[in-house]
The first five atom37 places (N, CA, C, CB, O) and aatype in JSON, in Angstrom:
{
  "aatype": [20, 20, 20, 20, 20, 20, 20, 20, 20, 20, 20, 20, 20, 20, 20, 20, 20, 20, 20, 20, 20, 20, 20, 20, 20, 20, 20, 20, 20, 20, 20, 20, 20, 20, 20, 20, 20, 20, 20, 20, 20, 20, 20, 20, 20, 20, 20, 20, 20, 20, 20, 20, 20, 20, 20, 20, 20, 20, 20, 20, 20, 20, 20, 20, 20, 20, 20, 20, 20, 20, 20, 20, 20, 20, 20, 20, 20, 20, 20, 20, 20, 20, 20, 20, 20, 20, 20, 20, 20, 20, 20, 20, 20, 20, 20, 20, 20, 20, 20, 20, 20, 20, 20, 20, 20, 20, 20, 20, 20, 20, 20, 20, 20, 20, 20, 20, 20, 20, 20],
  "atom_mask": [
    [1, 1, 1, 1, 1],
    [1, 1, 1, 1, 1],
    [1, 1, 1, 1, 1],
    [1, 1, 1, 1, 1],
    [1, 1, 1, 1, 1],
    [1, 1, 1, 1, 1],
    [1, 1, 1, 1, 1],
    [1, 1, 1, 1, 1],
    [1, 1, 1, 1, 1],
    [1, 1, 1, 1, 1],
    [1, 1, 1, 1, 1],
    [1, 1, 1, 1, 1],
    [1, 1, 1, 1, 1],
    [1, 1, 1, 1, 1],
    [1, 1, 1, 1, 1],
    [1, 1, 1, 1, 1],
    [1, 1, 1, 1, 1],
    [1, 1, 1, 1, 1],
    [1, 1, 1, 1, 1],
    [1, 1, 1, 1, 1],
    [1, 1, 1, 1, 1],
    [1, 1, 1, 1, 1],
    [1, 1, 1, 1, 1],
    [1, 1, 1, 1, 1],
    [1, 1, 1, 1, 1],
    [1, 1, 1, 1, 1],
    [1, 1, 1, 1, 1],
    [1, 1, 1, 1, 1],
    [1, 1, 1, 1, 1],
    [1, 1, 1, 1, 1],
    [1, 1, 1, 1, 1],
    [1, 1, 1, 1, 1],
    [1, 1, 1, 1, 1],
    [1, 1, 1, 1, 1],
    [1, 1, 1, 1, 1],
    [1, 1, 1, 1, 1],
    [1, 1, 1, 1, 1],
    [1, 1, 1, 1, 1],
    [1, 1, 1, 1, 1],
    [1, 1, 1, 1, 1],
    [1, 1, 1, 1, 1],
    [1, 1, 1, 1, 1],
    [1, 1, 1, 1, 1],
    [1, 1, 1, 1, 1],
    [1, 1, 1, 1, 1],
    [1, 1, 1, 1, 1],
    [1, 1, 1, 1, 1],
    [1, 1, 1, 1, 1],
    [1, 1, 1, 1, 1],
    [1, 1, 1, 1, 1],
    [1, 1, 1, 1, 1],
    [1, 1, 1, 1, 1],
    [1, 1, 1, 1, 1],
    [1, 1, 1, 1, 1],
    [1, 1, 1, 1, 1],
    [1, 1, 1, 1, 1],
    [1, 1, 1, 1, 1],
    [1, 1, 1, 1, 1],
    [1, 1, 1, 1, 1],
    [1, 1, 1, 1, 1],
    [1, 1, 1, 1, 1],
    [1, 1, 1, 1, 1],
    [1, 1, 1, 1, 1],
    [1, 1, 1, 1, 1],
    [1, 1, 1, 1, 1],
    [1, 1, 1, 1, 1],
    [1, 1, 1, 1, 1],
    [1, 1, 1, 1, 1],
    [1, 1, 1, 1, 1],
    [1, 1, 1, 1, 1],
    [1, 1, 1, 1, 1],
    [1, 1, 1, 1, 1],
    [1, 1, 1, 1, 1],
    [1, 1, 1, 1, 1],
    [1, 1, 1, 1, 1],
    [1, 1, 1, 1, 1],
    [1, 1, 1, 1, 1],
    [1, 1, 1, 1, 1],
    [1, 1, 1, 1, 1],
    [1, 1, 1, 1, 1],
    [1, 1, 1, 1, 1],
    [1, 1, 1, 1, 1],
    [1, 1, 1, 1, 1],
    [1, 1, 1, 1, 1],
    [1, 1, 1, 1, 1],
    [1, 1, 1, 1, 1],
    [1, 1, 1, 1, 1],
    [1, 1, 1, 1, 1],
    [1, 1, 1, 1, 1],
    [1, 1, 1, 1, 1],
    [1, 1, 1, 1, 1],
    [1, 1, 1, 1, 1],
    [1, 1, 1, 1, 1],
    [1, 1, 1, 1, 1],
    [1, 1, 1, 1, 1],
    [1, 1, 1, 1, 1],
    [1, 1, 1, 1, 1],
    [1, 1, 1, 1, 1],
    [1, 1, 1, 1, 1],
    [1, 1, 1, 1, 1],
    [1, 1, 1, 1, 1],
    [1, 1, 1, 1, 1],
    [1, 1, 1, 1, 1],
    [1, 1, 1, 1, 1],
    [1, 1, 1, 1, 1],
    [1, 1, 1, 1, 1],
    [1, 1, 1, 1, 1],
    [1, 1, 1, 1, 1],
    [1, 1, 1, 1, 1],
    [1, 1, 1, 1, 1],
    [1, 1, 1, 1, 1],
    [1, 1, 1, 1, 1],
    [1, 1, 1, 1, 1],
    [1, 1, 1, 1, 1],
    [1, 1, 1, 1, 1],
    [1, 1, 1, 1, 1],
    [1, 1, 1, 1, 1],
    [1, 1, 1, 1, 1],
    [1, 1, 1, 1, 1]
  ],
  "atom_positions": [
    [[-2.25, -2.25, 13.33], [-0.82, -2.02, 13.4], [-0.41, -1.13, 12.24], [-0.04, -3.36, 13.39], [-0.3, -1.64, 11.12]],
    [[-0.15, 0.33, 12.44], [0.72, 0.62, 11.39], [2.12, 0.61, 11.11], [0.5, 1.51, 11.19], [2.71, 0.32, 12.16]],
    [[2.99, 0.82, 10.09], [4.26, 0.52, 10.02], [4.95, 1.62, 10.75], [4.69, 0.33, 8.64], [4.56, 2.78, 10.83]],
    [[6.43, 0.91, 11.49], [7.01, 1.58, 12.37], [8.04, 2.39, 11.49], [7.55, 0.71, 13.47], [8.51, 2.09, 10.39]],
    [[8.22, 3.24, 12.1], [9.53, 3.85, 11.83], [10.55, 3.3, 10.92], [10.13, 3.95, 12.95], [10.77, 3.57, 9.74]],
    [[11.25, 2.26, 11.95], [12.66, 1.53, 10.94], [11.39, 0.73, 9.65], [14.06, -0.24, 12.26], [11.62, 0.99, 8.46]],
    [[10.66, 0.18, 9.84], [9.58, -0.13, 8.73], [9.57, 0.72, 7.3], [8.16, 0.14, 9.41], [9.83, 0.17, 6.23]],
    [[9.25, 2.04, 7.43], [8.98, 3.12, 6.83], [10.19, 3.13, 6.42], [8.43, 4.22, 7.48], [10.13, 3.38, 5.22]],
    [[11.54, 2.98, 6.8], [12.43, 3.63, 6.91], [13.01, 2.69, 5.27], [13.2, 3.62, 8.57], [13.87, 3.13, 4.52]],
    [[12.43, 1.69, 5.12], [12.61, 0.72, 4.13], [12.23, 0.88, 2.66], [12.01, -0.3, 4.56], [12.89, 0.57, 1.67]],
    [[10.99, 1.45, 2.73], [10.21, 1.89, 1.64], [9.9, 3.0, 1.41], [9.29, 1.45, 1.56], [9.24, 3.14, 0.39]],
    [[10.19, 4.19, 2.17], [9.73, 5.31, 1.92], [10.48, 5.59, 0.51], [9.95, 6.29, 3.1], [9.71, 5.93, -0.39]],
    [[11.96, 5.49, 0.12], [12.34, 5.73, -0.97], [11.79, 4.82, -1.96], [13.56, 5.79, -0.92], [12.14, 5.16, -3.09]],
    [[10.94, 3.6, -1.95], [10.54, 2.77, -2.95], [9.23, 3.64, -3.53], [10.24, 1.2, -2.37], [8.66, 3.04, -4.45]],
    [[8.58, 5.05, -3.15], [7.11, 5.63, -3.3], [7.89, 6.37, -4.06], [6.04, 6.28, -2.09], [9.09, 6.58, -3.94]],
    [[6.76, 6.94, -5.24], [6.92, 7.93, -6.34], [6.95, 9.4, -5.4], [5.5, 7.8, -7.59], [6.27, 9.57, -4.39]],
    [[7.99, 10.49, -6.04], [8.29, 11.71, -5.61], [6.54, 12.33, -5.39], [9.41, 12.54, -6.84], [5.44, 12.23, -5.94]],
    [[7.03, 12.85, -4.49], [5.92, 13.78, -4.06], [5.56, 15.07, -3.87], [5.7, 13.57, -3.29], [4.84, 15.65, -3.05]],
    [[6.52, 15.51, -5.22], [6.82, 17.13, -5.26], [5.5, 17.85, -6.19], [8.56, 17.45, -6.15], [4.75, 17.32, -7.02]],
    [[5.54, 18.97, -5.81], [4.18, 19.8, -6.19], [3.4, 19.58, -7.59], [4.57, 21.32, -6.21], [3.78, 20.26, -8.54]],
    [[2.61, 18.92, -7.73], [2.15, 18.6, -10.01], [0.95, 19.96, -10.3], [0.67, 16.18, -10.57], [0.9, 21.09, -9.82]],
    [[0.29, 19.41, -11.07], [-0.7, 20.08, -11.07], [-1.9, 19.51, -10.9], [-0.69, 20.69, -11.96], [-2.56, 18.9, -11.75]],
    [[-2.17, 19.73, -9.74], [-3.7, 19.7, -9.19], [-3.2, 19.54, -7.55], [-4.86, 18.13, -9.91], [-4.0, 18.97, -6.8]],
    [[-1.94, 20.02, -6.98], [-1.45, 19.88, -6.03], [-0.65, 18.69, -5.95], [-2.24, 20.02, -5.27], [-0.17, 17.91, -6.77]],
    [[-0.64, 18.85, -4.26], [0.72, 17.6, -3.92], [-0.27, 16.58, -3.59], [2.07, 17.91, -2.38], [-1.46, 16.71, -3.28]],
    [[0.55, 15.4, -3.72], [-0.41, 14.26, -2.85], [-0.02, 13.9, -1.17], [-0.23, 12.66, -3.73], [1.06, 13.64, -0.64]],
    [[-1.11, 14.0, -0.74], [-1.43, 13.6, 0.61], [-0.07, 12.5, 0.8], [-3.16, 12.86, 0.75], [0.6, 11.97, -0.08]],
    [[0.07, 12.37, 2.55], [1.47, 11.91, 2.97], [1.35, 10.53, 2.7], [1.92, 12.2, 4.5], [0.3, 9.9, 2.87]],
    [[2.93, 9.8, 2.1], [2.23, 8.93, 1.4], [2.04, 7.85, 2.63], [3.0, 8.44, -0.01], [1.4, 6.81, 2.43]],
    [[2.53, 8.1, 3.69], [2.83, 7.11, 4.75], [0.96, 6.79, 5.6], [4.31, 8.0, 6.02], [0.39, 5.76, 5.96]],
    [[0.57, 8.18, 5.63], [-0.79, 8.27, 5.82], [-2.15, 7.05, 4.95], [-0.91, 9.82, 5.36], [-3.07, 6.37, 5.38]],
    [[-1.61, 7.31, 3.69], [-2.51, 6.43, 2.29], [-2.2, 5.09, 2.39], [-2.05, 6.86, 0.59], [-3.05, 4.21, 2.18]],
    [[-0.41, 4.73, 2.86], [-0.26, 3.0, 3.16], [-1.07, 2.93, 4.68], [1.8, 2.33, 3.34], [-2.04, 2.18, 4.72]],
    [[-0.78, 3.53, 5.67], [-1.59, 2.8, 6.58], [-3.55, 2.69, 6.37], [-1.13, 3.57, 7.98], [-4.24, 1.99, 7.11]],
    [[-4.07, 3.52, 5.25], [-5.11, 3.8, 5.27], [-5.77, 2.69, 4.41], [-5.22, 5.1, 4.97], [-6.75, 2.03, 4.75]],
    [[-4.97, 2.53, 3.04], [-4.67, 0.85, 3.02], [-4.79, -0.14, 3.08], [-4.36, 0.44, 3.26], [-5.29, -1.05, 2.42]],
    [[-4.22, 0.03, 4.13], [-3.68, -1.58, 5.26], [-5.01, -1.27, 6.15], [-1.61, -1.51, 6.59], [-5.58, -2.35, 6.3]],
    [[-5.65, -0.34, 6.72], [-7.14, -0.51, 7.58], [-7.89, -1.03, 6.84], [-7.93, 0.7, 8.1], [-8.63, -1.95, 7.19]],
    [[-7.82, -0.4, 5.26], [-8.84, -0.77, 4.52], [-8.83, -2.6, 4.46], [-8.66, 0.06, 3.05], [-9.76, -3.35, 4.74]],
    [[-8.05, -2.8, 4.21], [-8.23, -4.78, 3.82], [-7.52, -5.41, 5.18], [-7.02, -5.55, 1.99], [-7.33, -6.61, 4.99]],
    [[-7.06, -4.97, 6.52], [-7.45, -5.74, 7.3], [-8.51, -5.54, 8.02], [-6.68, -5.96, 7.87], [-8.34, -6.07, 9.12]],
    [[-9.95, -4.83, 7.89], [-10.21, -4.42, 8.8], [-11.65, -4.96, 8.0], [-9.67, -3.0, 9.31], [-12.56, -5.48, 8.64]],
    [[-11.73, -4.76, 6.34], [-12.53, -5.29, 5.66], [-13.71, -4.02, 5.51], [-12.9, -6.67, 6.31], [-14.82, -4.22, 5.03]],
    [[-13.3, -2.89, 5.94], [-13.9, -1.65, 6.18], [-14.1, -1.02, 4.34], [-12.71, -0.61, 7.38], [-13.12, -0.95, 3.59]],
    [[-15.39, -0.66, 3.93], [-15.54, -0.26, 2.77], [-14.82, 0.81, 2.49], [-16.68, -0.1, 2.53], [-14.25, 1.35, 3.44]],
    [[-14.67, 1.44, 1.02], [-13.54, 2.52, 1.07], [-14.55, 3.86, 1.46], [-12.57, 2.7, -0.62], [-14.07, 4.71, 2.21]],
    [[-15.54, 3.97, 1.1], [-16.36, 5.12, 2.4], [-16.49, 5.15, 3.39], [-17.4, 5.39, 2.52], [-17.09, 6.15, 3.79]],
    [[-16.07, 4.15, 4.41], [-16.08, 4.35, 5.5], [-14.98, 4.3, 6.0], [-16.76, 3.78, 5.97], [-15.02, 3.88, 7.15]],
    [[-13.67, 4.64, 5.5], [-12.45, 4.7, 6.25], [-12.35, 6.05, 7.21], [-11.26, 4.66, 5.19], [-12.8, 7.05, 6.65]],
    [[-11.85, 6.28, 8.58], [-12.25, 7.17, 9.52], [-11.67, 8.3, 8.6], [-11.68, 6.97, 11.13], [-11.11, 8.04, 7.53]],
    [[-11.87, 9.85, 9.17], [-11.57, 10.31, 8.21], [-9.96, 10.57, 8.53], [-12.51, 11.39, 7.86], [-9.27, 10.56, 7.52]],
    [[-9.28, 10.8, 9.74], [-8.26, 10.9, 10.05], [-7.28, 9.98, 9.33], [-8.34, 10.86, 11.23], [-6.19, 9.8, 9.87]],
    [[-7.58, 9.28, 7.98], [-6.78, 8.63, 6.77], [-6.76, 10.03, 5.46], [-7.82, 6.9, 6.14], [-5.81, 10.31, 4.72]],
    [[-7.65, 10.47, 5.5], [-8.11, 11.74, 4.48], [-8.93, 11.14, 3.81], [-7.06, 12.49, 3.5], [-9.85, 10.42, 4.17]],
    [[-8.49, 11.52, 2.51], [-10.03, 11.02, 1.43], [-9.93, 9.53, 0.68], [-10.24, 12.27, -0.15], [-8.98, 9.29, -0.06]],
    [[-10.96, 8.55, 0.94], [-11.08, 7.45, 0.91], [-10.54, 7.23, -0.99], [-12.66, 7.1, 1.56], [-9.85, 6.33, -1.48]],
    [[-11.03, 8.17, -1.51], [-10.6, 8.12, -2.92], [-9.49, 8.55, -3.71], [-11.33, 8.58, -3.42], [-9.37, 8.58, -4.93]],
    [[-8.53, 8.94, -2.6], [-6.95, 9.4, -2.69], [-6.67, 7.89, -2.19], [-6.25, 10.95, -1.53], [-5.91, 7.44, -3.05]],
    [[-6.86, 7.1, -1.43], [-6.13, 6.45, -1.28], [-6.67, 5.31, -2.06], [-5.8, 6.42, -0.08], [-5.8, 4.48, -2.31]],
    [[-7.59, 5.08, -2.42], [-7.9, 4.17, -3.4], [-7.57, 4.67, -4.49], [-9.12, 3.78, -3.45], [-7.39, 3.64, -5.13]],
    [[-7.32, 5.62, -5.28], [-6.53, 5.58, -6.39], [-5.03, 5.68, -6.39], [-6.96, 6.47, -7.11], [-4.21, 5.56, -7.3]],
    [[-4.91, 5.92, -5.22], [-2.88, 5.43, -5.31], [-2.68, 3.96, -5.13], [-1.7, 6.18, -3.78], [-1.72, 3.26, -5.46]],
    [[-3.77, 3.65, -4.53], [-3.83, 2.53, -4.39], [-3.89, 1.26, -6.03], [-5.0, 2.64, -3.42], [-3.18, 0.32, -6.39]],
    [[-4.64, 1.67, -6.37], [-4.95, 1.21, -8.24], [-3.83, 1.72, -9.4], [-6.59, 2.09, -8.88], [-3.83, 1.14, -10.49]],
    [[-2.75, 2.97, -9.09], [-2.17, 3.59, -9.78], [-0.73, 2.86, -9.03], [-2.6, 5.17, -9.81], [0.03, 2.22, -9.76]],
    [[-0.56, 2.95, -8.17], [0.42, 1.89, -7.69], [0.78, 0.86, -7.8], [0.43, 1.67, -6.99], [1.93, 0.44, -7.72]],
    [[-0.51, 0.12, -8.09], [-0.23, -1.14, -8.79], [0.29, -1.24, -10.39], [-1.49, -1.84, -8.68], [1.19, -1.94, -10.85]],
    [[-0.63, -0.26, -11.1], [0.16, -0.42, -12.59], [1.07, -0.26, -12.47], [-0.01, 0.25, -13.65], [1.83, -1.19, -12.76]],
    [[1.66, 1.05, -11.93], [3.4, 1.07, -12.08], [4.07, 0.55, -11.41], [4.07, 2.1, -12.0], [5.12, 1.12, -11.12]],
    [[3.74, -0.88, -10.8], [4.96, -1.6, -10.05], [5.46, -0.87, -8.88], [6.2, -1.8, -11.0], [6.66, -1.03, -8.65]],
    [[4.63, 0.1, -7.89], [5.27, -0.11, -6.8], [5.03, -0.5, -5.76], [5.64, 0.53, -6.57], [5.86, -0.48, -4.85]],
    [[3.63, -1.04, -5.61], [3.48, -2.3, -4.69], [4.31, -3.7, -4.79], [2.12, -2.68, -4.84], [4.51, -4.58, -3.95]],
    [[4.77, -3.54, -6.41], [5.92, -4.74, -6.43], [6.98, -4.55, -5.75], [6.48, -5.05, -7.67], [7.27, -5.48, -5.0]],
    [[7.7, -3.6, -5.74], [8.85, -2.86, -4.95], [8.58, -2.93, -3.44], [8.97, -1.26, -5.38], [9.27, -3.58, -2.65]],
    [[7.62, -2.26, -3.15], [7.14, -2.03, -1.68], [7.42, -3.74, -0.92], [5.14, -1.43, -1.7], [8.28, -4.11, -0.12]],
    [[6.53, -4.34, -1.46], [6.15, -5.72, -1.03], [7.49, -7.0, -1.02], [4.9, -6.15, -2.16], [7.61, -7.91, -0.2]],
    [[8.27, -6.73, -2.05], [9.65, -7.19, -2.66], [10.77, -6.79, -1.08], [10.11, -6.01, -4.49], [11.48, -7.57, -0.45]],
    [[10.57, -5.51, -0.88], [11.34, -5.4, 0.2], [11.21, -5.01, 1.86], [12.0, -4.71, -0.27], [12.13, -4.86, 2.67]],
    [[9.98, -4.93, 2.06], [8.88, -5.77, 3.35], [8.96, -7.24, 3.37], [7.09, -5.52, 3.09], [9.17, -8.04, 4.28]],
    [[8.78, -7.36, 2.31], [9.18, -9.6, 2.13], [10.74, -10.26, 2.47], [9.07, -10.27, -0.03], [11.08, -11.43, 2.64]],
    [[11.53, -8.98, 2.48], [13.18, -9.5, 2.64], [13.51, -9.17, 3.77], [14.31, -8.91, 1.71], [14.65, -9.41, 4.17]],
    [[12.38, -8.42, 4.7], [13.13, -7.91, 6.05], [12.93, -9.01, 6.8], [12.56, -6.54, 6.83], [11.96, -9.72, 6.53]],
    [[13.7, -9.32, 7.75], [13.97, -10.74, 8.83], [12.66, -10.03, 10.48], [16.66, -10.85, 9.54], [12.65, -10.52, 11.61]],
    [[12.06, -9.22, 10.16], [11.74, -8.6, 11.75], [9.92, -9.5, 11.2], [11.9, -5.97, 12.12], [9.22, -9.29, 10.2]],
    [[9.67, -10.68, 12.6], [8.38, -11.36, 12.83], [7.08, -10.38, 12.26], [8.25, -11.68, 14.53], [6.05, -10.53, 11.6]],
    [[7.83, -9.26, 12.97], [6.4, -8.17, 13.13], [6.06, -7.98, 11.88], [6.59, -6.58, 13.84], [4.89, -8.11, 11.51]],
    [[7.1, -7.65, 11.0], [6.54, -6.71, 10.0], [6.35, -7.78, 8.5], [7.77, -5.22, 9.79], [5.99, -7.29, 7.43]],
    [[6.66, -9.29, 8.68], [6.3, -10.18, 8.14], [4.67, -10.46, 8.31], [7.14, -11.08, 8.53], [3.87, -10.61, 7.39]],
    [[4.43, -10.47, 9.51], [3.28, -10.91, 9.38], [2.35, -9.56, 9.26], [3.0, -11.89, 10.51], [1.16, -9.7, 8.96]],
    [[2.89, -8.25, 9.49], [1.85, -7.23, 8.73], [1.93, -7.07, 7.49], [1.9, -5.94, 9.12], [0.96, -6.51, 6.98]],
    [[3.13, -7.51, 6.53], [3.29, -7.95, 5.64], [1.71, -8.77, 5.06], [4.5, -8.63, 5.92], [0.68, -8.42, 4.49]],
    [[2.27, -9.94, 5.57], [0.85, -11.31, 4.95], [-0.93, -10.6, 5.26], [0.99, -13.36, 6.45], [-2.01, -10.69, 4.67]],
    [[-0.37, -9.85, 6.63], [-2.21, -9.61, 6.94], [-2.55, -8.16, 5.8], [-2.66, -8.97, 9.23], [-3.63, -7.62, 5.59]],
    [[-1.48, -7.9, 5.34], [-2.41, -7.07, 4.48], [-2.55, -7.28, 2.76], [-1.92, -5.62, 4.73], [-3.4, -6.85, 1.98]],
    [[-0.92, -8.43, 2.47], [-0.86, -8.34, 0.96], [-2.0, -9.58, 1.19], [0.85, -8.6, -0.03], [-2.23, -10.02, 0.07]],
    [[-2.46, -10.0, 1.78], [-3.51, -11.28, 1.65], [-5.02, -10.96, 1.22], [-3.64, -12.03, 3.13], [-5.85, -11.75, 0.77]],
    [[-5.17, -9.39, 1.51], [-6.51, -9.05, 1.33], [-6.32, -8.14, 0.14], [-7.22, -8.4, 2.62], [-7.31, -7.9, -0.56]],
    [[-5.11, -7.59, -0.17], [-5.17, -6.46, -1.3], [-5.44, -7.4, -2.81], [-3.45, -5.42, -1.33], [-5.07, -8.55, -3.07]],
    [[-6.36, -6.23, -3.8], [-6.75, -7.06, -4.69], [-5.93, -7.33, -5.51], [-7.67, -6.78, -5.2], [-6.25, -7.81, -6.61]],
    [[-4.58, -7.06, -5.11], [-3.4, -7.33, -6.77], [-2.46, -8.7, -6.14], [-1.81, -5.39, -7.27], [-2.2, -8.98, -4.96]],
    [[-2.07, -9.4, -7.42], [-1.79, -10.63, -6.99], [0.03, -10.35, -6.55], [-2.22, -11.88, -8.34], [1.04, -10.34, -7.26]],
    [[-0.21, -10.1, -4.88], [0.88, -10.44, -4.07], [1.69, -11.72, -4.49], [0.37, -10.59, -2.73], [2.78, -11.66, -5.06]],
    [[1.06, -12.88, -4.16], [1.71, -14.07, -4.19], [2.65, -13.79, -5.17], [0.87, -15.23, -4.44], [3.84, -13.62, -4.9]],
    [[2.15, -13.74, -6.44], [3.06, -13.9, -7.88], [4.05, -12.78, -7.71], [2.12, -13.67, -9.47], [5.21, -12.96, -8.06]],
    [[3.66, -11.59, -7.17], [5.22, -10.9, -6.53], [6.28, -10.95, -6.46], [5.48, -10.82, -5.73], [7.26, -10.55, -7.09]],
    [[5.87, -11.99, -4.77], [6.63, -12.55, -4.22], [7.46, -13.83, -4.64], [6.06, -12.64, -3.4], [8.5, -14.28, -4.15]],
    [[6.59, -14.33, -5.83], [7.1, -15.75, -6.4], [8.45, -14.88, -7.59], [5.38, -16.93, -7.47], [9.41, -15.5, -8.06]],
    [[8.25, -13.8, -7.78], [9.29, -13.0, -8.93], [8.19, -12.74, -10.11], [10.85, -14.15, -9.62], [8.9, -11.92, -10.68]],
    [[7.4, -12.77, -10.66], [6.64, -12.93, -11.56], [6.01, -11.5, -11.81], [5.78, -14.02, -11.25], [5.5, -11.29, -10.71]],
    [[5.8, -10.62, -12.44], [5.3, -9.23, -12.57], [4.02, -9.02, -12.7], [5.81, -8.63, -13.54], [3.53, -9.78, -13.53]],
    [[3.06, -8.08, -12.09], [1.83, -8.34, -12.04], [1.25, -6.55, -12.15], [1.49, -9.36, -10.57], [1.31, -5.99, -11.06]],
    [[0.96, -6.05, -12.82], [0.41, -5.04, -13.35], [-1.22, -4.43, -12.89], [0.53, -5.45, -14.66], [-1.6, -3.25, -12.89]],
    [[-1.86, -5.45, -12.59], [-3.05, -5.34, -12.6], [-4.04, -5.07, -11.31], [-3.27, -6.33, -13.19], [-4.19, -6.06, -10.6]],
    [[-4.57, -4.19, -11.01], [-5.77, -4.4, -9.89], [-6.64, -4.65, -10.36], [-6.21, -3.49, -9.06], [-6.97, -4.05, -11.38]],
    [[-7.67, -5.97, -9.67], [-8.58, -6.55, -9.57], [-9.86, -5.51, -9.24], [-8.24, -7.54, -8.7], [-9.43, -4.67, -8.44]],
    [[-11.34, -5.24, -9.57], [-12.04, -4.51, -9.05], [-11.97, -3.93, -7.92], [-12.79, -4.9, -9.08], [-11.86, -4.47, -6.82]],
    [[-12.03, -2.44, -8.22], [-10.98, -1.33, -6.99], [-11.91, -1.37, -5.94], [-10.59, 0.65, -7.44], [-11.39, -1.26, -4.83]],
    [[-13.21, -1.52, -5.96], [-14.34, -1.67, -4.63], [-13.73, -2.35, -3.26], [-15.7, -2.76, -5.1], [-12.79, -1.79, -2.69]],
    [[-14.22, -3.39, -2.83], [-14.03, -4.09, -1.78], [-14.49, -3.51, -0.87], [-12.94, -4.41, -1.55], [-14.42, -3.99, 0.26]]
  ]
}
């Protein structure tokens, strides 16, 4: 399941700007969350994500860099407040496998850290 539209429509402003740096732009960021979310529900190593996600190591380091700066806290903070079944429980099926501590998140508690970026 990737996130729908009105989904997206929630968090897209919670992702860091994505205007030109140097070493280029980063890949779409909507592309890297669903790539993600294959990665830990699917339990799929980060080399073998299909390639139609792009590069397994773009999204594993937004993935690890996202977490220090708190915006998987953000992201997750307001996916956790939406009332729609669906996107609760794509919610749980994916903060359940990601290696940064969701729970404490969600409990209010601030959490900085990814756990070994492998999986």
């Amino acid at each position: 399941m990737s996130l729908t539209y009105a989904h997206w429509a929630r968090i897209e402003r919670l992702l860091p700007d994505r205007t030109l740096k140097r070493g280029g732009r980063w890949r779409d960021h909507r592309q890297v969350i669903d790539a993600i979310a294959f990665k830990y529900r699917t339990g799929t190593p980060w080399m073998d994500l299909p390639e139609h996600f792009g590069s397994w190591k773009g999204a594993h380091n937004r993935l690890r860099k996202w977490a220090a700066d708190g915006t998987w806290e953000k992201v997750f903070t307001a996916l956790r407040a939406h009332p729609d079944p669906r996107l609760q429980q794509y919610t749980r099926s994916v903060a359940a496998r990601l290696p940064i501590q969701i729970e404490a998140i969600s409990a209010g508690r601030r959490v900085v850290r990814a756990e070994g970026a492998g999986g």
